[in-house]
C-alpha positions in Angstrom: 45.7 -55.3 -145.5 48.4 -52.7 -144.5 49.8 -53.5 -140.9 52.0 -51.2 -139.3 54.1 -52.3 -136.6 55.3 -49.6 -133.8 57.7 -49.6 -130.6 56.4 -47.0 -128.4 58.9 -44.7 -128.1 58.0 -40.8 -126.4 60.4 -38.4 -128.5 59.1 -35.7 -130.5 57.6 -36.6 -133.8 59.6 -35.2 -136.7 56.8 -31.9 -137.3 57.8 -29.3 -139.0 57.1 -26.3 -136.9 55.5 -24.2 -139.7 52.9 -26.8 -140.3 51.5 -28.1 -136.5 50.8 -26.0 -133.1 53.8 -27.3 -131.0 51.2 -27.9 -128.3 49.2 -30.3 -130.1 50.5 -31.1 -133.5 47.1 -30.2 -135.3 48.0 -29.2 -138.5 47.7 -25.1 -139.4 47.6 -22.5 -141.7 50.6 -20.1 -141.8 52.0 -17.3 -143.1 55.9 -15.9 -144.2 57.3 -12.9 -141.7 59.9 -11.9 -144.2 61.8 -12.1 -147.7 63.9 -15.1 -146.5 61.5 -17.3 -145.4 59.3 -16.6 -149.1 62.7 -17.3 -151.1 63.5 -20.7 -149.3 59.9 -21.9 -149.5 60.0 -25.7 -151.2 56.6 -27.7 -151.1 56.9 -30.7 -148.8 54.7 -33.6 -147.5 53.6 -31.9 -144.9 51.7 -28.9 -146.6 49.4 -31.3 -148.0 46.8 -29.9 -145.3 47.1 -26.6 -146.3 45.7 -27.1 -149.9 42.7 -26.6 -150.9 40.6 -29.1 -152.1 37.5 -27.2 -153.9 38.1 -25.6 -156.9 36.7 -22.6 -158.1 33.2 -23.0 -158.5 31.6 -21.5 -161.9 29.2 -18.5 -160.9 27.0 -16.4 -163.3 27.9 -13.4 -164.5 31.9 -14.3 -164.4 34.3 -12.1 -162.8 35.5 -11.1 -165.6 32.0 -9.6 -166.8 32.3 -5.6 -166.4 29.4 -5.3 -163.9 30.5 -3.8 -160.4 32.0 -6.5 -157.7 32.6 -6.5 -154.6 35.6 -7.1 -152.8 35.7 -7.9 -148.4 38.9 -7.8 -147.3 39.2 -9.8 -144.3 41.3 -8.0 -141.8 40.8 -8.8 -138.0 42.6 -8.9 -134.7 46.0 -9.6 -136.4 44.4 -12.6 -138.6 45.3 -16.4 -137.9 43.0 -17.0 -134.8 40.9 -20.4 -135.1 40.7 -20.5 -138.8 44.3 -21.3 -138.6 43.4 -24.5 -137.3 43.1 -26.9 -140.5 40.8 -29.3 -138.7 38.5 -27.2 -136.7 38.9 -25.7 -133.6 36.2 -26.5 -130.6 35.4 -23.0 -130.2 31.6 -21.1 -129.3 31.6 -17.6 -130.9 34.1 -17.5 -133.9 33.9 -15.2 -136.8 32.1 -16.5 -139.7 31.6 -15.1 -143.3 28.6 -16.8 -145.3 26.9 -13.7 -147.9 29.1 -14.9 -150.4 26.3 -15.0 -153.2 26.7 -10.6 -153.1 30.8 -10.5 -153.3 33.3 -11.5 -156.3 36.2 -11.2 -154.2 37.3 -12.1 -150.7 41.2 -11.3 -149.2 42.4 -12.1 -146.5 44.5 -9.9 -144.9 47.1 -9.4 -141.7 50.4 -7.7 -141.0 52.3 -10.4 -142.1 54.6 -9.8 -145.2 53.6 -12.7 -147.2 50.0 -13.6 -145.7 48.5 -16.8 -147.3 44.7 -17.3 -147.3 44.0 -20.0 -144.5 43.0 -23.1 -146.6 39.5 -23.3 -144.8 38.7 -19.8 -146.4 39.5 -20.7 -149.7 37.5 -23.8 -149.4 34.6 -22.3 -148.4 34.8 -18.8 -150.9 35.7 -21.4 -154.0 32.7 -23.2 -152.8 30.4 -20.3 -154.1 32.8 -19.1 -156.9 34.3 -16.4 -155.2 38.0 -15.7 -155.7 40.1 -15.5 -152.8 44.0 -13.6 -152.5 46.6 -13.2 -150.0 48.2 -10.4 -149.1 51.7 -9.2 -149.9 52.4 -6.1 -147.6 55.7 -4.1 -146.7 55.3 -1.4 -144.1 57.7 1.0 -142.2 62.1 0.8 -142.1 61.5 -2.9 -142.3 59.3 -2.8 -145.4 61.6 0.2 -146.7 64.8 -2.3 -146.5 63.1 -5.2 -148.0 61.2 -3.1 -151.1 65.7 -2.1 -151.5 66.6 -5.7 -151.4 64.2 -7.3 -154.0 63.5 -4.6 -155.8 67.3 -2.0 -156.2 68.7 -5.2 -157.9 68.6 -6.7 -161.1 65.6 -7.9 -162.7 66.3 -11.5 -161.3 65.7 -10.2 -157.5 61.6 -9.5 -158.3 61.5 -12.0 -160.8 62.6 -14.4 -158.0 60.2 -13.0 -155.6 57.0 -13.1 -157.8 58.0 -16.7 -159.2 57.3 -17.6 -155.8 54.6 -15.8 -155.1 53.0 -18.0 -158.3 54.2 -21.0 -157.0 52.7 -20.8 -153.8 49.1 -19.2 -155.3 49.3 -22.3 -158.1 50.6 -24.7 -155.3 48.1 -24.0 -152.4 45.1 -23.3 -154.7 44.4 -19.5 -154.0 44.0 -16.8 -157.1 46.5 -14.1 -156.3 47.6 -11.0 -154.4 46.7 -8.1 -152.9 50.2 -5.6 -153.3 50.4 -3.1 -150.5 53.7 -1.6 -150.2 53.0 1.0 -147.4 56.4 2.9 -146.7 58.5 5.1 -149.1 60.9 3.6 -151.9 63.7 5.0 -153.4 63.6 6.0 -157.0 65.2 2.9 -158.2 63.0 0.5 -156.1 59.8 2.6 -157.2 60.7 2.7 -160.9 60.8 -1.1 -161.0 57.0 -1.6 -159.3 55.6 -1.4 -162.3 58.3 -4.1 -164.0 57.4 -5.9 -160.8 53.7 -5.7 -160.9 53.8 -7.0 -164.8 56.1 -9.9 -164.6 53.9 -11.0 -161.6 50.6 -10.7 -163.1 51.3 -12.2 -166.2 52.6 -15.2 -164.8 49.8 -16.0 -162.6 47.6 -15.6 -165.2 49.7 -18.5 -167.1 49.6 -20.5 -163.9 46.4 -19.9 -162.2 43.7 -19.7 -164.2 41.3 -16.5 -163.2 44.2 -15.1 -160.9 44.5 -11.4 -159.9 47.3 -9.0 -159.1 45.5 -6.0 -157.1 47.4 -3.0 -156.2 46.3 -0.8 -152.8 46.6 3.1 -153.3 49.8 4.0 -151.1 53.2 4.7 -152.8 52.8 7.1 -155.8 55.1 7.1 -158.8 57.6 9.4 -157.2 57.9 6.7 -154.3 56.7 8.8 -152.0 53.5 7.2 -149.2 51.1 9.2 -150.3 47.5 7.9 -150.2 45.1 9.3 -153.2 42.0 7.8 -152.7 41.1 7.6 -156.1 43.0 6.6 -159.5 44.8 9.9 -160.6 48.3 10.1 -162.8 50.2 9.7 -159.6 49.1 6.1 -159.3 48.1 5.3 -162.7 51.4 3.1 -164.2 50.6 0.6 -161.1 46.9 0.4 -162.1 48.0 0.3 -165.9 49.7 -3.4 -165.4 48.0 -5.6 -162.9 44.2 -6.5 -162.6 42.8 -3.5 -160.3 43.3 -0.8 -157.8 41.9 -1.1 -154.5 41.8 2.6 -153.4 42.3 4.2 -149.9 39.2 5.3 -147.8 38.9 9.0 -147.7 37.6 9.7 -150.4 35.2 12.3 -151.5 32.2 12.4 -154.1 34.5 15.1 -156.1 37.1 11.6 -156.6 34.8 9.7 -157.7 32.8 12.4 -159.9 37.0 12.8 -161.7 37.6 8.8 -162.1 33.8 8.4 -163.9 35.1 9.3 -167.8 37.9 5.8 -166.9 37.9 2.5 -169.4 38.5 0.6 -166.5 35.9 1.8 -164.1 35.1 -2.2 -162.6 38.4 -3.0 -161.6 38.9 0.6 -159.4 37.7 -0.7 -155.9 36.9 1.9 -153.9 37.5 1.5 -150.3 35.0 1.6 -148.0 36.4 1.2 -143.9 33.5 -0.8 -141.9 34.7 0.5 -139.2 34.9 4.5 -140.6 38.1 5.4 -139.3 39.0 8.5 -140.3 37.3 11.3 -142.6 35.4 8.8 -144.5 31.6 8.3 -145.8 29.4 5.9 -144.0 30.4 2.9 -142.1 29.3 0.8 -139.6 25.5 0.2 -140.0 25.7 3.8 -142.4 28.0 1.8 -144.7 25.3 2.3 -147.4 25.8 5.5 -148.0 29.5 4.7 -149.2 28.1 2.0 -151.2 25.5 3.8 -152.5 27.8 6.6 -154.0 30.5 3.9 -154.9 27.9 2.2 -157.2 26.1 5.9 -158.3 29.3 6.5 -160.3 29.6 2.6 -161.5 32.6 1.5 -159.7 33.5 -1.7 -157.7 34.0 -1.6 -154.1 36.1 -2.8 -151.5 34.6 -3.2 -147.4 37.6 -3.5 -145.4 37.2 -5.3 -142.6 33.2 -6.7 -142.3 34.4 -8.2 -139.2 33.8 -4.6 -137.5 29.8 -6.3 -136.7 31.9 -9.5 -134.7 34.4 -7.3 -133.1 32.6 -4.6 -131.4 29.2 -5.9 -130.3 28.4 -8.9 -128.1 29.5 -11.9 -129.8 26.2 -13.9 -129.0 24.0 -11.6 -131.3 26.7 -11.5 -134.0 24.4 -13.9 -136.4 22.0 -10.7 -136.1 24.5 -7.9 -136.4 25.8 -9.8 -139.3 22.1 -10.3 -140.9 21.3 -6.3 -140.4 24.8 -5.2 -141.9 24.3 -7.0 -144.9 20.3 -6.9 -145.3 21.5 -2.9 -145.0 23.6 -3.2 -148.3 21.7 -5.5 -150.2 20.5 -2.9 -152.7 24.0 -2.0 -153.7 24.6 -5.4 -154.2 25.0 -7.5 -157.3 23.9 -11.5 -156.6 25.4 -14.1 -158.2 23.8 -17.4 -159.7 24.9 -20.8 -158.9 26.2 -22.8 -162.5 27.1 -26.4 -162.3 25.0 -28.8 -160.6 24.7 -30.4 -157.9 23.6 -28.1 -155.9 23.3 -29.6 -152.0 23.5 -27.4 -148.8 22.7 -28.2 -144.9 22.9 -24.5 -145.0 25.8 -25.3 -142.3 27.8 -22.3 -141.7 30.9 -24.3 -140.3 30.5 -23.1 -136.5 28.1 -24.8 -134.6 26.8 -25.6 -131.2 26.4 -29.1 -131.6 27.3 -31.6 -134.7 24.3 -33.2 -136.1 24.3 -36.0 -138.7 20.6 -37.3 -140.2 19.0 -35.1 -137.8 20.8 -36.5 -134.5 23.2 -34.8 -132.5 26.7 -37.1 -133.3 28.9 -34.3 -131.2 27.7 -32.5 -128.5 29.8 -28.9 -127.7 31.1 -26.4 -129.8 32.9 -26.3 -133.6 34.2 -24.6 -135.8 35.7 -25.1 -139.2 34.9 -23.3 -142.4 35.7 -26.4 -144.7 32.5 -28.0 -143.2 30.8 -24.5 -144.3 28.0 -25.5 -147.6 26.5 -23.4 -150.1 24.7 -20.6 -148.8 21.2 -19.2 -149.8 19.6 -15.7 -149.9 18.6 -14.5 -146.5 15.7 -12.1 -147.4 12.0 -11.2 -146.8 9.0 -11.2 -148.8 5.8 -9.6 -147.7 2.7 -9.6 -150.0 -0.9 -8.1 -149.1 0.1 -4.7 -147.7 2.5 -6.8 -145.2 -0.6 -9.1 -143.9 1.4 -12.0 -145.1 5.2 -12.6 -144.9 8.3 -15.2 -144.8 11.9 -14.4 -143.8 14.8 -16.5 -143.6 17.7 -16.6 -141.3 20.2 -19.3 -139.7 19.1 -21.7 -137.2 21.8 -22.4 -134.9 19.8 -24.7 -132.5 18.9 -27.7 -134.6 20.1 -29.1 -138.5 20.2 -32.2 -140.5 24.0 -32.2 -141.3 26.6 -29.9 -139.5 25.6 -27.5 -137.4 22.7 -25.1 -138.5 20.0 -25.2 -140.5 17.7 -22.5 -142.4 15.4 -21.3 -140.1 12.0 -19.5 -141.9 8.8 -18.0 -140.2 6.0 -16.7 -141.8 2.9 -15.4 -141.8 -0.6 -16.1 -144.1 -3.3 -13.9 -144.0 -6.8 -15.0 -144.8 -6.3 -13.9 -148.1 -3.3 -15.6 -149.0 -2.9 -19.0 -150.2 0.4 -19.3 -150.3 3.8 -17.9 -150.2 7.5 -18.2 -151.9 11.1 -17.3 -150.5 13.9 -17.8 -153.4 16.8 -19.9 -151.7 19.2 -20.1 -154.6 19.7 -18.0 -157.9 20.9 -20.4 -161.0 21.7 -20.4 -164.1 22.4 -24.2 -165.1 21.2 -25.6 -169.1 18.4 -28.2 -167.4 19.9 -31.9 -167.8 17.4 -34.4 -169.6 16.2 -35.3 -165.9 16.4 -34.1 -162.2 16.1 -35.2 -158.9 15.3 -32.9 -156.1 15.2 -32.8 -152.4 13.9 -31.4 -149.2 14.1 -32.1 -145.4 12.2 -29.9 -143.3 10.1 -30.0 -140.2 7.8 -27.3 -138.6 7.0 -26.2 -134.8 4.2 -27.4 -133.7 1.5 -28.4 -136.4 0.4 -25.7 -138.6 -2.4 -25.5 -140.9 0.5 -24.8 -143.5 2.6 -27.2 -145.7 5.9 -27.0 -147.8 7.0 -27.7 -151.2 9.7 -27.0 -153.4 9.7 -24.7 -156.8 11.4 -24.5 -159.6 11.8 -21.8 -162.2 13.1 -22.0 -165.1 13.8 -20.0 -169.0 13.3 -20.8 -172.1 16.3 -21.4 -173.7 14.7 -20.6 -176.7 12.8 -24.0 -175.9 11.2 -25.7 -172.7 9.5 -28.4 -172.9 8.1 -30.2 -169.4 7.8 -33.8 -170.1 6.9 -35.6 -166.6 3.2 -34.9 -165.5 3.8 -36.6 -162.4 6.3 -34.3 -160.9 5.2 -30.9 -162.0 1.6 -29.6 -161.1 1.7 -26.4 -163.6 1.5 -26.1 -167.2 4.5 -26.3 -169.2 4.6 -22.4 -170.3 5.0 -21.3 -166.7 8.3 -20.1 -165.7 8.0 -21.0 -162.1 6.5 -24.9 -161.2 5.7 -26.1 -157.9 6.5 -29.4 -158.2 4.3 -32.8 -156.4 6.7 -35.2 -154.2 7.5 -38.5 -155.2 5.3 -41.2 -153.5 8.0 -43.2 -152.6 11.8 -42.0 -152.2 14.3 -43.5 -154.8 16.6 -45.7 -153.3 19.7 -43.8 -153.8 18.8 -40.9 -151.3 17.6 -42.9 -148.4 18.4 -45.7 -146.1 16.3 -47.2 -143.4 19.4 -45.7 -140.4 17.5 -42.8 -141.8 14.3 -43.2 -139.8 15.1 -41.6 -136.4 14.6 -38.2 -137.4 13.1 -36.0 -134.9 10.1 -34.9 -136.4 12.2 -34.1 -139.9 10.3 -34.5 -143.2 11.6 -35.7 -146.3 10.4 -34.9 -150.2 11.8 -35.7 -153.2 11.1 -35.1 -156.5 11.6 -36.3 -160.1 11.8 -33.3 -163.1 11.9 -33.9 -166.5 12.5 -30.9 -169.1 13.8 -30.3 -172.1 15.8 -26.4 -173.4 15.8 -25.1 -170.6 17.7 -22.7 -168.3 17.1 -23.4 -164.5 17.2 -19.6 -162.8 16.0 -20.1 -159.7 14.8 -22.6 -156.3 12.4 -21.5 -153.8 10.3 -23.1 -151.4 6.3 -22.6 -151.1 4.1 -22.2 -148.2 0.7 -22.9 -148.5 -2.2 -23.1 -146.4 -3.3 -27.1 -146.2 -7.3 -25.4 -145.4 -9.4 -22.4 -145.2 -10.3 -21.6 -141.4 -10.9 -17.8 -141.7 -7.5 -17.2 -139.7 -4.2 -15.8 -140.1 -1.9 -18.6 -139.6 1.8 -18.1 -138.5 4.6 -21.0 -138.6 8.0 -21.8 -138.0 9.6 -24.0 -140.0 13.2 -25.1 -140.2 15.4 -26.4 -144.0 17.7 -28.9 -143.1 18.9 -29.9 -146.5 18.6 -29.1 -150.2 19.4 -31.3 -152.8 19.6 -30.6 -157.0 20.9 -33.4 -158.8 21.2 -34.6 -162.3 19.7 -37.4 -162.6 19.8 -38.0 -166.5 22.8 -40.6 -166.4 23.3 -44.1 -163.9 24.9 -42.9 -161.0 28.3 -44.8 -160.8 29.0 -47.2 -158.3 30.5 -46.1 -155.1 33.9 -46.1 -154.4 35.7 -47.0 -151.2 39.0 -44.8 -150.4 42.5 -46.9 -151.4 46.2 -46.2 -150.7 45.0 -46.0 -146.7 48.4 -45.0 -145.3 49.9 -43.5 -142.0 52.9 -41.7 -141.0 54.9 -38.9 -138.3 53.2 -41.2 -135.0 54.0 -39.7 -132.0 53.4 -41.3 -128.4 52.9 -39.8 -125.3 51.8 -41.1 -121.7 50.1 -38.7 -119.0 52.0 -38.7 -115.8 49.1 -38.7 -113.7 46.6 -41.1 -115.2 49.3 -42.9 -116.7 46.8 -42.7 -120.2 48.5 -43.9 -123.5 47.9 -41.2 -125.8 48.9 -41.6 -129.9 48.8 -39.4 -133.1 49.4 -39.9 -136.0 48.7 -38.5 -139.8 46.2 -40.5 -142.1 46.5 -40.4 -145.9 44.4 -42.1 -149.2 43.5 -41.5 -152.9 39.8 -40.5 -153.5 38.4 -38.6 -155.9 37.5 -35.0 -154.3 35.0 -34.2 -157.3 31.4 -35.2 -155.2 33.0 -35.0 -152.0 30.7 -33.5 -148.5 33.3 -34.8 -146.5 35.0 -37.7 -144.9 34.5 -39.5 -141.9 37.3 -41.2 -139.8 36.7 -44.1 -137.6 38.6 -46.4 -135.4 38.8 -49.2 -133.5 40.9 -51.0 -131.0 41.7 -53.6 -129.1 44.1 -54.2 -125.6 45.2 -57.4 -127.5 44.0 -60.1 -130.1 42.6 -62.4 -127.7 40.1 -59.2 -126.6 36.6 -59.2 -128.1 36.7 -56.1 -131.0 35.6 -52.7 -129.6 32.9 -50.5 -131.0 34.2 -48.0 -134.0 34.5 -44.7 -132.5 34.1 -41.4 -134.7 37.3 -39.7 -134.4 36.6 -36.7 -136.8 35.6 -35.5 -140.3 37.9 -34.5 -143.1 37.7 -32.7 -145.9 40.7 -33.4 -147.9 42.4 -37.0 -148.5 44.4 -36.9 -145.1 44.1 -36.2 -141.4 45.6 -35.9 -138.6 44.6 -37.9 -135.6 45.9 -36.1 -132.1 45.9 -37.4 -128.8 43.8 -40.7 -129.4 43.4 -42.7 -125.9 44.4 -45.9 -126.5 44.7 -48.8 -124.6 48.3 -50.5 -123.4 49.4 -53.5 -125.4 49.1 -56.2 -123.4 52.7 -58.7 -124.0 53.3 -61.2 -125.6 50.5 -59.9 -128.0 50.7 -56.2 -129.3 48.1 -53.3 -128.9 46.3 -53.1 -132.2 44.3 -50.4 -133.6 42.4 -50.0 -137.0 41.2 -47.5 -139.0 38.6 -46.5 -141.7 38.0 -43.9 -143.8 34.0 -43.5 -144.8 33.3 -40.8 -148.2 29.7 -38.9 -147.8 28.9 -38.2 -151.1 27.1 -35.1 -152.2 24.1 -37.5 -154.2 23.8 -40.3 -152.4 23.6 -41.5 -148.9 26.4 -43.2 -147.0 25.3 -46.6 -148.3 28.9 -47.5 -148.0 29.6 -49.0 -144.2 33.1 -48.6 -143.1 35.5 -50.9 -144.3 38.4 -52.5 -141.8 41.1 -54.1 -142.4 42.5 -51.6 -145.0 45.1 -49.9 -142.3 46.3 -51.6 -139.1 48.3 -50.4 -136.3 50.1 -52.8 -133.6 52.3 -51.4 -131.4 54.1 -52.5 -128.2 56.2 -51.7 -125.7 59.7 -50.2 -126.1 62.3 -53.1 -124.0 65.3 -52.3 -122.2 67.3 -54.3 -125.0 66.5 -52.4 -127.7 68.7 -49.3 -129.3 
């Protein structure tokens, strides 16, 4: 047991300003305003918040396939609002991004010089295998001095700035930079961009595996700011030595009709402004018509600020705007396929009204945090029988199993149709020896309709289906709706499980052989004939895809529980003893949800133990506890407060009850006779 003994005493904690709001001390995201503050960078203890924690997912096809991606730049009211906030922010309509399965690459971008991607966006785009950058971006007599003082120099001056640039990319876990030098150079400073550009590209690839250098269509080879909306020899020797060119956004069919004859013709990404500034094509809801021509002439594309659907409509139908934009583009865009398994999603975006845990509300009011966000399906329609029947998807933001939304379908069956299928996830995963699947679900009301899950799969050149008991077609068809187990195994339920509002839960057992899982959908199927149409409402609260062809291992508790920069402080008029404090410990991060932080306390030892109290959820090895209420010590005995850290697993339940004892805090009173 680790005890920690503490006088109260009320100066500041030691914080570096950089790394917690002065107001609260909750640990955030940040950015650098200028060369200085880049060059003196150093890693310390406290940016262990701000790195990321998921890696880069594997996706099918790679980014490095020569099909045409897509590229959102994230650019919107100056950047850093409440995703700068590491732990969440209790916030009601905040900006979310979740149609990750349609984009390759997502920047985040602000005025900033040196803009790093808030660690909660890189969580959440590495989640689905998309790639995220910052932003390195010098504009007017500011930018025009600094381009002089790193670039007019020797070699060592940009070598020193792009070593850092890697450092921080390798350090905080991001995948590159976005170059956007947007003011004039001198024909020194220009002749070294491309000098520049090289050095820095080829070391992140040595350092980041995957990285990108992309260069934005500004300064031209004479150093003159002159935008070109398209790849042309003014341009070209930036283009000719980093990963891509994102191009400006007035462009004209004629530009692309000149760039088509290019090697390179997937890594031009041609700008496309959401909100069609400018003498552009498209834009707002007509941004199809960009992307349309964009992908008529086989290039990538870049959509600069999506946000435009959050910003300039009322924020309580944004989950709508947002579904129309993208339904909009959908045939312009190329879908990716989920490739490692498991595969487990609430479908929670990481905003929510309420927090729910096993179907309960654990947190009532409003959240946000994009770390909490899980994998994302398709949100699309199918209608069959001239559009008699139909199912569509969208988010739920009322009710969910975990987090804070679930999937929310309604449908339609005709008298003529038995049954229905919506694709949720596209895969592309070699089939272990054995799976285990899961559902939760529940429906309004009681419709003559059920639910199951499907599976489809490819030969690969061989499939062989081996457990009759789970599947109910024949082994040659690609797409099997598979039976529930009768009872559920062990490892995916617990009796604390039972109070679940009207939520179902199915699991199943698969066992094939050579094959290549492609795709998960869910059925709807009419339970009996009654010469009706029949219409239901039914709500996905969790997904599970787990493989199940090797012993789970044992559960492990969290060690190394440790606590450091406490600060005290008392309220004036309730006289309330307030503490925080940082929390750190070693887990593995590999099958991770999240983790969940408890505590506590007592006034003194001879007081009977209070109930643990859920401060928070984490999702990295450390957190930051602010403003806990505790109680006063009372003397001779100390106050004494204890802590717990609780891992959710991704393929099992939290079978795993806190554990206490493991980190201690006693505290007392600061006396007149200390110094």
């Amino acid at each position: 047991m680790k005890v920690y003994k503490e006088v109260i005493r009320y100066e500041s904690a030691p914080l570096s300003a950089r790394h917690h709001d002065r107001g609260t001390t909750e640990p955030i995201s940040f950015f650098f305003s200028n060369m200085e503050e880049l060059l003196s960078w150093k890693p310390t203890n406290q940016d262990m918040f701000n790195i990321a924690v998921t890696p880069l997912a594997k996706r099918y096809p790679p980014i490095d396939s020569h099909r045409p991606k897509t590229l959102v730049c994230h650019d919107m009211m100056g950047g850093y609002l409440e995703d700068r906030f590491i732990q969440g922010a209790d916030s009601k309509d905040v900006y979310v991004f979740y149609h990750w399965q349609y984009i390759d690459i997502f920047v985040y971008f602000s005025h900033r010089m040196f803009t790093l991607p808030p660690v909660c966006w890189t969580n959440a785009a590495h989640k689905h295998g998309v790639s995220v950058l910052g932003t390195f971006i010098t504009e007017w007599e500011d930018g025009d001095k600094s381009c002089e003082s790193f670039l007019a120099g020797d070699e060592s001056a940009y070598k020193a700035v792009a070593d850092q640039m890697v450092s921080l990319a390798h350090f905080y876990r991001f995948d590159g930079w976005l170059i956007n030098i947007e003011n004039a150079l001198s024909p020194v400073a220009v002749s070294r961009i491309p000098l520049f550009l090289s050095y820095l590209t080829e070391k992140l690839h040595s350092q980041v595996p995957g990285g990108l250098v992309l260069w934005y269509d500004s300064v031209i080879h004479s150093g003159e700011l002159k935008w070109q909306n398209e790849l042309n020899d003014e341009n070209r020797q930036f283009f000719n030595v980093c990963d891509g060119i994102f191009t400006n956004y007035n462009w004209k069919e004629e530009q692309l009709q000149r760039m088509t004859a290019e090697p390179r013709k997937t890594e031009i990404y041609v700008g496309v402004d959401i909100f069609a500034r400018g003498d552009v094509i498209g834009g707002k809801f007509e941004t199809f018509k960009s992307l349309e021509m964009i992908r008529q002439y086989g290039f990538s594309a870049a959509l600069f600020a999506p946000g435009w659907v959050f910003e300039c409509f009322n924020r309580e139908q944004f989950l709508e705007n947002q579904h129309r934009f993208w339904s909009l583009l959908e045939k312009q865009l190329y879908s990716h396929s989920l490739s490692t398994l498991p595969i487990c999603s609430s479908f929670c975006l990481g905003r929510g009204k309420k927090r729910f845990s096993y179907g309960q509300a654990e947190d009532i009011g409003p959240w946000f945090n994009l770390s909490a966000q899980e994998l994302q399906p398709f949100f699309t329609e199918v209608t069959i029988d001239e559009g008699a029947s139909y199912v569509k998807s969208q988010i739920c933001p009322q009710d969910a199993w975990h987090g804070g939304n679930s999937l929310l379908i309604e449908g339609m069956l005709s008298t003529e149709t038995k049954g229905v299928s919506l694709r949720l996830f596209s895969l592309h995963v070699p089939a272990p020896e054995k799976l285990m699947l899961s559902i939760v679900y529940k429906f309004e009301g009681v419709p003559n309709v059920s639910a199951s899950l499907e599976l489809s799969t490819q030969d690969a050149p061989y499939c062989d289906v081996e457990s009759v008991t789970a599947i109910t077609a024949s082994a040659p068809s690609q797409t099997r709706t598979l039976e529930p187990l009768s009872e559920p195994p062990l490892f995916l339920t617990t009796p604390e499980q039972d109070k679940t509002s009207g939520w179902i839960k199915k699991f199943y057992e698969v066992q094939l052989s050579g094959c290549l899982l492609t795709s998960s959908s869910v059925r709807f199927s009419r339970t009996k004939s009654n010469g009706e149409s029949e219409s239901f409402v039914c709500r996905i609260g969790e997904i599970r895809i787990l493989d199940a062809s090797l012993p789970l291992p044992p559960p492990v508790q969290p060690s190394d529980l440790t606590l450091s920069h406490v600060h005290w402080r008392r309220d004036q008029d309730s006289n309330q003893l307030f503490v925080s404090l940082t929390l750190h410990w070693s887990h593995s991060m590999d099958n991770v949800r999240h983790f969940r932080i408890y505590c506590r306390g007592v006034t003194c030892h001879r007081a009977p133990e209070s109930q643990p109290h859920l401060l928070g959820l984490a999702h990295a090895c450390v957190y930051r506890v602010v403003d806990l209420a505790v109680p006063n010590p009372c003397p001779p005995a100390p106050g004494r407060l204890e802590f717990s850290v609780q891992p959710v697993n991704k393929d099992t339940v939290e079978i795993l009850p806190p554990t206490w004892g493991n980190l201690v805090l006693e505290f007392v009173e600061q006396t007149h006779t200390e110094v």
